[in-house]
DRENTORKOL-3810 file (N, C-alpha, C; in nm, 4 decimals):
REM DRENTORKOL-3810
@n.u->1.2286; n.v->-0.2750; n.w->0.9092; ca.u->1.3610; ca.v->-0.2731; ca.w->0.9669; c.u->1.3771; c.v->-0.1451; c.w->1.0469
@n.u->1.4378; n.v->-0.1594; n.w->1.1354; ca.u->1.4193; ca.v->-0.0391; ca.w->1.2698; c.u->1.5195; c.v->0.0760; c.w->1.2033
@n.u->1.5154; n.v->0.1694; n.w->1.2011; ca.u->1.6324; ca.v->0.2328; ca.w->1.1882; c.u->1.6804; c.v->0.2764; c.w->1.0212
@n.u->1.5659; n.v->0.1906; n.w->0.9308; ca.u->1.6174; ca.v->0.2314; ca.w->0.8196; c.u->1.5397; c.v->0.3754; c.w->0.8032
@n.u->1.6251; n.v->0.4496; n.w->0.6825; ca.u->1.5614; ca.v->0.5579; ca.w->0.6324; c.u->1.6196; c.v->0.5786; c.w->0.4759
@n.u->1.5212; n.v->0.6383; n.w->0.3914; ca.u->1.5740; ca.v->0.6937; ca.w->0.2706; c.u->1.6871; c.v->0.7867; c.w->0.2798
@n.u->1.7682; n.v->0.8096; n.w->0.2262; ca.u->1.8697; ca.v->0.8943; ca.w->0.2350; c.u->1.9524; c.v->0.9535; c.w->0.0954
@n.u->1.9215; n.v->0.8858; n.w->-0.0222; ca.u->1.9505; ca.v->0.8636; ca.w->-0.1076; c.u->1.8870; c.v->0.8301; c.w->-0.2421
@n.u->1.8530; n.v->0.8935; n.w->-0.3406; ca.u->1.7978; ca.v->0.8487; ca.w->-0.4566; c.u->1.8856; c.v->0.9140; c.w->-0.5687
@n.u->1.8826; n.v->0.7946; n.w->-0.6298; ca.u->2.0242; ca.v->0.8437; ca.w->-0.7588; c.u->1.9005; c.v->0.8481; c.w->-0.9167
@n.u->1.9420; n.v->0.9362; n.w->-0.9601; ca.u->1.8799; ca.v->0.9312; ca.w->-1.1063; c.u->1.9493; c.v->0.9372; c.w->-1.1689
@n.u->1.9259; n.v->0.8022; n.w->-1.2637; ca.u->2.0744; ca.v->0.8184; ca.w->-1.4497; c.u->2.0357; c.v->0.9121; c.w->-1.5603
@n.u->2.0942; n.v->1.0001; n.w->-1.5890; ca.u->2.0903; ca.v->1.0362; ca.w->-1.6990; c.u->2.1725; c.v->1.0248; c.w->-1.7957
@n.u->2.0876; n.v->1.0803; n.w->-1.9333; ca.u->2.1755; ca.v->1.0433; ca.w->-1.9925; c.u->2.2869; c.v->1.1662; c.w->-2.0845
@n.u->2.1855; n.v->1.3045; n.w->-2.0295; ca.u->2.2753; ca.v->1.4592; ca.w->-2.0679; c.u->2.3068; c.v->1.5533; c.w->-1.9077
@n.u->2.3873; n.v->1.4916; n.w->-1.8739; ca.u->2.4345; ca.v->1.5586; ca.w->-1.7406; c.u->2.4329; c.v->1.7193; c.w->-1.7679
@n.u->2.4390; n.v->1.8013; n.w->-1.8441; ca.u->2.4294; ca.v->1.9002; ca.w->-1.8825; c.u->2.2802; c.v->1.9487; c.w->-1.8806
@n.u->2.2329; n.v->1.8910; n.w->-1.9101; ca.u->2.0937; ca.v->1.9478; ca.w->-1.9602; c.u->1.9821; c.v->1.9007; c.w->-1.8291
@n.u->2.0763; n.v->1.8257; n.w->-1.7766; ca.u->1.9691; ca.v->1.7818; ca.w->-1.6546; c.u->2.0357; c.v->1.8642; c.w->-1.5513
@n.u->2.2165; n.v->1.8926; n.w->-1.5485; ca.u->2.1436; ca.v->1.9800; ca.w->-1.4509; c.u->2.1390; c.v->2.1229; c.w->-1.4155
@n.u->2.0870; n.v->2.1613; n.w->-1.5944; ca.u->2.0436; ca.v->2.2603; ca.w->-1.5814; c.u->1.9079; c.v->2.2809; c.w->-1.5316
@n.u->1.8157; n.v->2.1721; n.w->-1.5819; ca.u->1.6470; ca.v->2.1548; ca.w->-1.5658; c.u->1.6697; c.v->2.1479; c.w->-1.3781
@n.u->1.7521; n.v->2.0856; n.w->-1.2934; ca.u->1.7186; ca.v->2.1149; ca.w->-1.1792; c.u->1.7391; c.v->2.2350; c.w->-1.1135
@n.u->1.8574; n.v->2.3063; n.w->-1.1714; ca.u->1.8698; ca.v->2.5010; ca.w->-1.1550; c.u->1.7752; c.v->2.5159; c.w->-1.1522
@n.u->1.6661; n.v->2.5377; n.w->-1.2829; ca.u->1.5572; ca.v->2.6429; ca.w->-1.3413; c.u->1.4360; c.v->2.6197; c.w->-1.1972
@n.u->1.4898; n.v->2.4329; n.w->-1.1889; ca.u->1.3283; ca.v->2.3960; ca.w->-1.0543; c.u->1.3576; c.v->2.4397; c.w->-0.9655
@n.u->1.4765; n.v->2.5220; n.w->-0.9134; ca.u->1.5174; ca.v->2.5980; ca.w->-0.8189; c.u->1.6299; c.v->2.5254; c.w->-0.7282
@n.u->1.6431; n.v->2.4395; n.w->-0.7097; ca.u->1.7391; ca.v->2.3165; ca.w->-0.6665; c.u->1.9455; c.v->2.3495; c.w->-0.6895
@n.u->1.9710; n.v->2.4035; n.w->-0.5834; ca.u->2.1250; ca.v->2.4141; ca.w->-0.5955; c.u->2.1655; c.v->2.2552; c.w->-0.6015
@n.u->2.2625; n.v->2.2782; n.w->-0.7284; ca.u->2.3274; ca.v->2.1405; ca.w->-0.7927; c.u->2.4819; c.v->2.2139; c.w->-0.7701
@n.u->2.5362; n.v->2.1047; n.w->-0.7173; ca.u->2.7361; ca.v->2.1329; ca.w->-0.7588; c.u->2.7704; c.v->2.0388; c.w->-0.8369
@n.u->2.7694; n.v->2.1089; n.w->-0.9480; ca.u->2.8538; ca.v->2.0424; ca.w->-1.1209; c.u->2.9834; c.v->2.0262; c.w->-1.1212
@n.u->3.0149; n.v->1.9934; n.w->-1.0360; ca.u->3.2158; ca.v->1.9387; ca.w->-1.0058; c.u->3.2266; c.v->1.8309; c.w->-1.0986
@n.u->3.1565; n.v->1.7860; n.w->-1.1296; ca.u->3.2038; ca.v->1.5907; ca.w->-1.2047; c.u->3.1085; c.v->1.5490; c.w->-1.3338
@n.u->3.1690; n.v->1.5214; n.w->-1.4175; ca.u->3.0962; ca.v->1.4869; ca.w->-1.5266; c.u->2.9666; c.v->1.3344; c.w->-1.5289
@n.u->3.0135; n.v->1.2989; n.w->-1.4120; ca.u->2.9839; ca.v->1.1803; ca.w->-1.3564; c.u->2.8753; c.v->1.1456; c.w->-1.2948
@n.u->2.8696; n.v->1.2400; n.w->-1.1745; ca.u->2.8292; ca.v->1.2429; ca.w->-1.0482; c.u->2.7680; c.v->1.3635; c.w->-1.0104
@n.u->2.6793; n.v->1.4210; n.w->-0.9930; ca.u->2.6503; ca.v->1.5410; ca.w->-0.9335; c.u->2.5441; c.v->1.5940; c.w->-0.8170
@n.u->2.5569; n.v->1.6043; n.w->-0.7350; ca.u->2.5112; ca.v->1.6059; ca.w->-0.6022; c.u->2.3641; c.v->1.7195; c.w->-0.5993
@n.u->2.2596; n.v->1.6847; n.w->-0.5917; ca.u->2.1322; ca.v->1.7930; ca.w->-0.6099; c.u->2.0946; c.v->1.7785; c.w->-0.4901
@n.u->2.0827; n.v->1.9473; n.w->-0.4374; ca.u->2.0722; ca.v->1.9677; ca.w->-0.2623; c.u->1.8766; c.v->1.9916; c.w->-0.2688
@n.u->1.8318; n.v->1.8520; n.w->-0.1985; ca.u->1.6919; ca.v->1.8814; ca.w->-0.1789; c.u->1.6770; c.v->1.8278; c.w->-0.0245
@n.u->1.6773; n.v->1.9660; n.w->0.0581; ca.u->1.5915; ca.v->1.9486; ca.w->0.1645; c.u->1.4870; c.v->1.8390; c.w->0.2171
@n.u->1.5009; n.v->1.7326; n.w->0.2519; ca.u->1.3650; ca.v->1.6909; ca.w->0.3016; c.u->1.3827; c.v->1.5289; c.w->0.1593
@n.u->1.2829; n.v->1.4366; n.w->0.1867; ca.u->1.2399; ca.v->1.3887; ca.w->0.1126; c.u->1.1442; c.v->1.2447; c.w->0.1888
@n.u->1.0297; n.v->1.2384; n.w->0.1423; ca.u->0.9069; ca.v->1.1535; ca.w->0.1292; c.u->0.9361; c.v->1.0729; c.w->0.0859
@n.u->0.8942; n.v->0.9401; n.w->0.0683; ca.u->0.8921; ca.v->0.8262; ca.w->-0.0226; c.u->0.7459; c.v->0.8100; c.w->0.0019
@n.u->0.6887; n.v->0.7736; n.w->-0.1213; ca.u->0.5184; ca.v->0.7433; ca.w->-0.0829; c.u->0.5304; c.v->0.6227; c.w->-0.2264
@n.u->0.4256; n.v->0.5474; n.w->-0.1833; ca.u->0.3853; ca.v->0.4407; ca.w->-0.2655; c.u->0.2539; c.v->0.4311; c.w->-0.3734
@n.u->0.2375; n.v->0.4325; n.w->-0.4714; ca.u->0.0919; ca.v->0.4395; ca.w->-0.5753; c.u->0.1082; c.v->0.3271; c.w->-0.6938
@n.u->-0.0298; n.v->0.3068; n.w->-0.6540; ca.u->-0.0733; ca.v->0.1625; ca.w->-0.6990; c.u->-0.0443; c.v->0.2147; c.w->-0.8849
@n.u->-0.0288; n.v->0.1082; n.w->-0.9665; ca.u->-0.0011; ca.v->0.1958; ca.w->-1.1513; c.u->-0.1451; c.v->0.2626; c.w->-1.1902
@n.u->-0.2708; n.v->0.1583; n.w->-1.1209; ca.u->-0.3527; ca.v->0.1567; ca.w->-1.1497; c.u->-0.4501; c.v->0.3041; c.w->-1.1419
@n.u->-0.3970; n.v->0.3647; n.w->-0.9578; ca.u->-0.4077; ca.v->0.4883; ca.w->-0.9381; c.u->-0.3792; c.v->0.6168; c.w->-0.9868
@n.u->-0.2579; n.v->0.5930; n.w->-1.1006; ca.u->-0.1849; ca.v->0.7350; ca.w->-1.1602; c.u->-0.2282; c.v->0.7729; c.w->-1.2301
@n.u->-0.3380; n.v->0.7568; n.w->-1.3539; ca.u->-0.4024; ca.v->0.8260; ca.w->-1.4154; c.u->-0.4987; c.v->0.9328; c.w->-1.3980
@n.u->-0.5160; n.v->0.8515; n.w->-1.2955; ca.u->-0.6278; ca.v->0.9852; ca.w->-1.1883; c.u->-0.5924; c.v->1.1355; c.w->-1.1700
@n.u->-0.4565; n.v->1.0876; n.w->-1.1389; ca.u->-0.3748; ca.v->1.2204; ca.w->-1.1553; c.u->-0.2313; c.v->1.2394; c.w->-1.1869
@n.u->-0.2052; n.v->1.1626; n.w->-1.2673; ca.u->-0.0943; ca.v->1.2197; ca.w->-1.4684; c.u->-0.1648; c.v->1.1410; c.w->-1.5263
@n.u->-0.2419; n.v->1.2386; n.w->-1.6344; ca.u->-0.2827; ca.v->1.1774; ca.w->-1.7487; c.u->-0.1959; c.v->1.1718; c.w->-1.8375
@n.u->-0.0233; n.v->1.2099; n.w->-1.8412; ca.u->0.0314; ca.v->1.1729; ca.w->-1.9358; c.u->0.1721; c.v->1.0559; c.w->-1.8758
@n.u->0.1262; n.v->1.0036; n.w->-1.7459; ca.u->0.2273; ca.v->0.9419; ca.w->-1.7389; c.u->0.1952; c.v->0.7694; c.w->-1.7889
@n.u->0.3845; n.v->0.7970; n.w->-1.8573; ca.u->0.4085; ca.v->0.6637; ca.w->-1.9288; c.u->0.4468; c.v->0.5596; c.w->-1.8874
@n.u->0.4863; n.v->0.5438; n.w->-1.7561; ca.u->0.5071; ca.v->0.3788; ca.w->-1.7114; c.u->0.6572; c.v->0.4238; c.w->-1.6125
@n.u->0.7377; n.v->0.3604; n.w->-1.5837; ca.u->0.8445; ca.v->0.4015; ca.w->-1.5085; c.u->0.8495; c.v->0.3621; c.w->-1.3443
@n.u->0.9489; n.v->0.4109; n.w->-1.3042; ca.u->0.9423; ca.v->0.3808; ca.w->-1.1623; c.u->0.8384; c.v->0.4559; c.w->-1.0306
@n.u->0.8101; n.v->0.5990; n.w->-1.0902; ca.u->0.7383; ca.v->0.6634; ca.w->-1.0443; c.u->0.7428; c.v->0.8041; c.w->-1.0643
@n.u->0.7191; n.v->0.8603; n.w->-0.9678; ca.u->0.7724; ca.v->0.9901; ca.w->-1.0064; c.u->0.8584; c.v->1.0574; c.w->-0.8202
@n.u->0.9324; n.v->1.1987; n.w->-0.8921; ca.u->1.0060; ca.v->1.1970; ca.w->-0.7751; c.u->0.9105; c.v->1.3603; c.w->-0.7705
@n.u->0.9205; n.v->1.4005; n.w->-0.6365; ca.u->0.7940; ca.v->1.5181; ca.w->-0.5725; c.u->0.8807; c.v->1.6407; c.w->-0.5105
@n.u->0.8506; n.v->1.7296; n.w->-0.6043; ca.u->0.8854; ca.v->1.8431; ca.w->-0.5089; c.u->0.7624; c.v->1.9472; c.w->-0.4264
@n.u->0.7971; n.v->1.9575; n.w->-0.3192; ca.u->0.7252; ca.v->2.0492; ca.w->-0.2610; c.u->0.6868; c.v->2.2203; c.w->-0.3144
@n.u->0.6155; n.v->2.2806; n.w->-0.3130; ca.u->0.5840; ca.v->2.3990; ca.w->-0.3831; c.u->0.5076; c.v->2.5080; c.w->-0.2816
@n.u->0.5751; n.v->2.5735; n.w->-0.2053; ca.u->0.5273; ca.v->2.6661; ca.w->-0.0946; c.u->0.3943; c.v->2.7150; c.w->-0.1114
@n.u->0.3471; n.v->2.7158; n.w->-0.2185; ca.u->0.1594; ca.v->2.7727; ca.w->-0.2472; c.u->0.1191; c.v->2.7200; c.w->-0.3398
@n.u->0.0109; n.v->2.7309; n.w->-0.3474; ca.u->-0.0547; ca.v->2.7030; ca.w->-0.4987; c.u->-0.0340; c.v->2.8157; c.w->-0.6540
@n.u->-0.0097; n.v->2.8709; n.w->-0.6027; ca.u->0.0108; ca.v->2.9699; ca.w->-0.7225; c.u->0.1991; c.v->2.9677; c.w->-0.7772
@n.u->0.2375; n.v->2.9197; n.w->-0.6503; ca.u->0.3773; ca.v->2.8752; ca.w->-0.7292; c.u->0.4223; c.v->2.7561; c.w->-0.7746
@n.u->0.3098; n.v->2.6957; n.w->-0.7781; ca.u->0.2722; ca.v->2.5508; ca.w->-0.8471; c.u->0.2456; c.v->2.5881; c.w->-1.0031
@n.u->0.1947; n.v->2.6113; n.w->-1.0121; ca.u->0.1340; ca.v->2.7276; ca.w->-1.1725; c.u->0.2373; c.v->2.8075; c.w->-1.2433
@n.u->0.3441; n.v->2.8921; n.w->-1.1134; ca.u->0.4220; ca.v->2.9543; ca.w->-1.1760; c.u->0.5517; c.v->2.8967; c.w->-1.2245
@n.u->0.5833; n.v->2.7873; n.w->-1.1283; ca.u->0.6977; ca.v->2.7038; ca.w->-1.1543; c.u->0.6321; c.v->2.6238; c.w->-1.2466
@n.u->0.5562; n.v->2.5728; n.w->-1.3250; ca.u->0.4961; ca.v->2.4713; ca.w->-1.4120; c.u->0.5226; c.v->2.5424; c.w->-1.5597
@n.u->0.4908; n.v->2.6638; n.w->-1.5323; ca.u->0.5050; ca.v->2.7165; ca.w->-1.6913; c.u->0.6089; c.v->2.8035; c.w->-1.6675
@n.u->0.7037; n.v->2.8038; n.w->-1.5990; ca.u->0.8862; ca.v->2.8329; ca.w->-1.6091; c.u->0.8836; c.v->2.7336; c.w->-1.6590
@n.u->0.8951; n.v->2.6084; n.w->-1.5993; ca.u->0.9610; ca.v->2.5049; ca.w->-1.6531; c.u->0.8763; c.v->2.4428; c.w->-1.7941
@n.u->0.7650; n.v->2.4795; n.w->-1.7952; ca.u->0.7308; ca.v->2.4433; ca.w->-1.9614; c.u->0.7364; c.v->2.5694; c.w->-2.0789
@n.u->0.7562; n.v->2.6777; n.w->-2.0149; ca.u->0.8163; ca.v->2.7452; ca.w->-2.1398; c.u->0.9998; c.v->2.7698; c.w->-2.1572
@n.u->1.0171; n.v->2.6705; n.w->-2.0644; ca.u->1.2028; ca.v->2.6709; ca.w->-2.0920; c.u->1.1751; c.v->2.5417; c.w->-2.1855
@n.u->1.0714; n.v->2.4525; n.w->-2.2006; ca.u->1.0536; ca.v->2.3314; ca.w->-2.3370; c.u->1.0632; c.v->2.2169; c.w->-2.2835
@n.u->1.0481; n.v->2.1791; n.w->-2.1156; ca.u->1.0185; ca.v->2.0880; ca.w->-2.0765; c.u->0.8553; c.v->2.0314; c.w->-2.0615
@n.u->0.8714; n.v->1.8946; n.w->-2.1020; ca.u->0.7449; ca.v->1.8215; ca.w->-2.1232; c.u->0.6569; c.v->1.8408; c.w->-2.0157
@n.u->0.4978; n.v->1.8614; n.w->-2.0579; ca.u->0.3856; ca.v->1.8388; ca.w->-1.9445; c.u->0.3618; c.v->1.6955; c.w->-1.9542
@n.u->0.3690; n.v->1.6160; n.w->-1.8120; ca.u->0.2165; ca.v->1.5123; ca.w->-1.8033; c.u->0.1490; c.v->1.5098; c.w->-1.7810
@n.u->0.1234; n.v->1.6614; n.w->-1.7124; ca.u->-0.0341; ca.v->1.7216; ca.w->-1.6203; c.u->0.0083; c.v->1.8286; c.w->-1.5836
@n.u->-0.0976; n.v->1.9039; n.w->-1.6684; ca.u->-0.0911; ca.v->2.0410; ca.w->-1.6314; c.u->-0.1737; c.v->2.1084; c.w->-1.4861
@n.u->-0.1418; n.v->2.1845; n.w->-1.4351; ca.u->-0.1682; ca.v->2.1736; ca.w->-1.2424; c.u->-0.3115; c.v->2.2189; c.w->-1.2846
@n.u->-0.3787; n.v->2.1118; n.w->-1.1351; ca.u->-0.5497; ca.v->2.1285; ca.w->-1.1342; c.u->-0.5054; c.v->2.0992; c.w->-0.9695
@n.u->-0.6391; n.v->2.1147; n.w->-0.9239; ca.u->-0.6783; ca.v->2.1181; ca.w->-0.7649; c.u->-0.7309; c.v->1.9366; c.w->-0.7245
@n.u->-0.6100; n.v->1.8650; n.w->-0.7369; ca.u->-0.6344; ca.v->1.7535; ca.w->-0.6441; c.u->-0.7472; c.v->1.7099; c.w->-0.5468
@n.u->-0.7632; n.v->1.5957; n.w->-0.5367; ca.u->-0.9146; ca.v->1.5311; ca.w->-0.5137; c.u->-0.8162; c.v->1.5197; c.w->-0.3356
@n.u->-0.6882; n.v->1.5369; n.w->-0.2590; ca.u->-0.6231; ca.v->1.5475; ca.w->-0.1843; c.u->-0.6247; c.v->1.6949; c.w->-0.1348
@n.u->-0.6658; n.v->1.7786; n.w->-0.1764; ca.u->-0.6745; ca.v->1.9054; ca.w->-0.1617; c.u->-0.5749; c.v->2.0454; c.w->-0.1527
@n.u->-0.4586; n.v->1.9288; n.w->-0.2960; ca.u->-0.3477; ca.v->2.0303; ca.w->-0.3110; c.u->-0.3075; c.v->2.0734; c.w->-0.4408
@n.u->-0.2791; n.v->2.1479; n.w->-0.5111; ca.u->-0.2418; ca.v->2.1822; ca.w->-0.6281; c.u->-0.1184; c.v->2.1359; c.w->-0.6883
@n.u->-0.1389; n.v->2.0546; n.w->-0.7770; ca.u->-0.0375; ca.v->1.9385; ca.w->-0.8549; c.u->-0.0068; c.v->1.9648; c.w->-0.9769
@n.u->0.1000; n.v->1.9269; n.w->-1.0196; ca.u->0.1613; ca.v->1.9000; ca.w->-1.1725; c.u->0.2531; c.v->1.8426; c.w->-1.1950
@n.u->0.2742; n.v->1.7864; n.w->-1.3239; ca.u->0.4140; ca.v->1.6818; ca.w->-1.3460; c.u->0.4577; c.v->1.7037; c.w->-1.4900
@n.u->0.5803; n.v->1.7714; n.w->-1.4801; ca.u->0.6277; ca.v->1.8048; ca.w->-1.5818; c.u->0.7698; c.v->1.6763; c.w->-1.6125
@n.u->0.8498; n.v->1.6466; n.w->-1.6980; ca.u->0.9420; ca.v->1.5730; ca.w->-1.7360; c.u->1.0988; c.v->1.6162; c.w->-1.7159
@n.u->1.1862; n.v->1.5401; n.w->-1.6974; ca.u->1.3355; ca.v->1.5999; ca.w->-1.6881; c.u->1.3958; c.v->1.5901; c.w->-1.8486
@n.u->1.4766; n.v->1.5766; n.w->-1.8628; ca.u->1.5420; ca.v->1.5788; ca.w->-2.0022; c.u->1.5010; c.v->1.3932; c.w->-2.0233
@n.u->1.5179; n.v->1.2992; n.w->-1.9466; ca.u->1.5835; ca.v->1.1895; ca.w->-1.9561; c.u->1.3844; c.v->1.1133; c.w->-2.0190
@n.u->1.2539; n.v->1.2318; n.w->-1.9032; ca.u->1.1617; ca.v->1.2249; ca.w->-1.9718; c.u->1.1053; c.v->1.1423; c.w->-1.8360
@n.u->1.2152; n.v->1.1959; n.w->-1.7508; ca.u->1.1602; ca.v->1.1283; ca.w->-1.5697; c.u->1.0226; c.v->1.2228; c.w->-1.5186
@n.u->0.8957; n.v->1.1573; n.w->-1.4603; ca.u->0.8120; ca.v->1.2467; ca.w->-1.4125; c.u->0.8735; c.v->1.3349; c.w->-1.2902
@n.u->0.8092; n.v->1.4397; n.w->-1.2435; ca.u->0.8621; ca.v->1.5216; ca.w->-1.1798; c.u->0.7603; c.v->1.5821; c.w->-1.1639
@n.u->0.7566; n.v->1.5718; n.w->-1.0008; ca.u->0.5910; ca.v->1.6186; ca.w->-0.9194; c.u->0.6111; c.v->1.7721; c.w->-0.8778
@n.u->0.5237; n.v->1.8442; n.w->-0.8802; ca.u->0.4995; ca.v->1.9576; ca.w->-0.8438; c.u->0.3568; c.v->1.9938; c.w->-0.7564
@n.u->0.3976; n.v->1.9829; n.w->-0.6116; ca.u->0.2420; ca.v->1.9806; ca.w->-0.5022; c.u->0.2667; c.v->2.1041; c.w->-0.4289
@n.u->0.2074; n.v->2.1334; n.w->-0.4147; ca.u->0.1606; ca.v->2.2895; ca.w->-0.3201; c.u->0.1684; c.v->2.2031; c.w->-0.1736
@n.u->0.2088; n.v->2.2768; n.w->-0.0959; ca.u->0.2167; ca.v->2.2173; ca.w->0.0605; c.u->0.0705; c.v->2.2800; c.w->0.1615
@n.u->0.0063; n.v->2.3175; n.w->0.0644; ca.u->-0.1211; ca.v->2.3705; ca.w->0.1132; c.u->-0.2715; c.v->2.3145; c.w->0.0127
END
């Protein structure tokens, strides 16, 4: 369809609190106005497609779901550093960051709700 574009991806949770604190810590300005509703400001966004069959290759701990959602990570070393912020604040690993067969430095840690959550180096 001519003209379409992503513009929009909603995620349910189910501790609005706690999720959006986990998007603070990933660096992500959130405005917490509504108990409801809360608006997470991410620059930019990809949609890419992977076969189920393909994801083990790279999350060995992912469990099934819709997919995962990707944030960009300015280097490789702040792939590493944002991975263990966010896993020593007690959020779940599904892959701890290794050097991609794509030739970028990856990881996927969990939100509260236990949503994957990509972490790629843009290099």
């Amino acid at each position: 369809m001519a003209g379409l574009k992503v513009n929009q991806f909603d995620v349910v949770v189910s501790d609005m609190k706690a999720t959006v604190e986990f998007y603070r810590q990933l660096g992500c300005e959130v405005a917490d106005d509504n108990p409801d509703h809360v608006r997470v400001d991410v620059p930019g966004l990809e949609l890419e497609l992977d076969s189920a069959a393909s994801v083990p290759a790279w999350n060995r701990g992912w469990t099934g779901g819709m997919g995962i959602l990707g944030f960009e990570v300015p280097t490789r070393e702040g792939v590493d550093d944002l991975f263990t912020r966010m896993a020593s604040a007690g959020y779940r690993s599904q892959q701890e960051p290794f050097d991609a067969p794509w030739g970028r430095r990856y990881a996927v840690i969990e939100d509260p709700d236990g949503n994957a959550i990509g972490l790629m180096s843009s290099e």
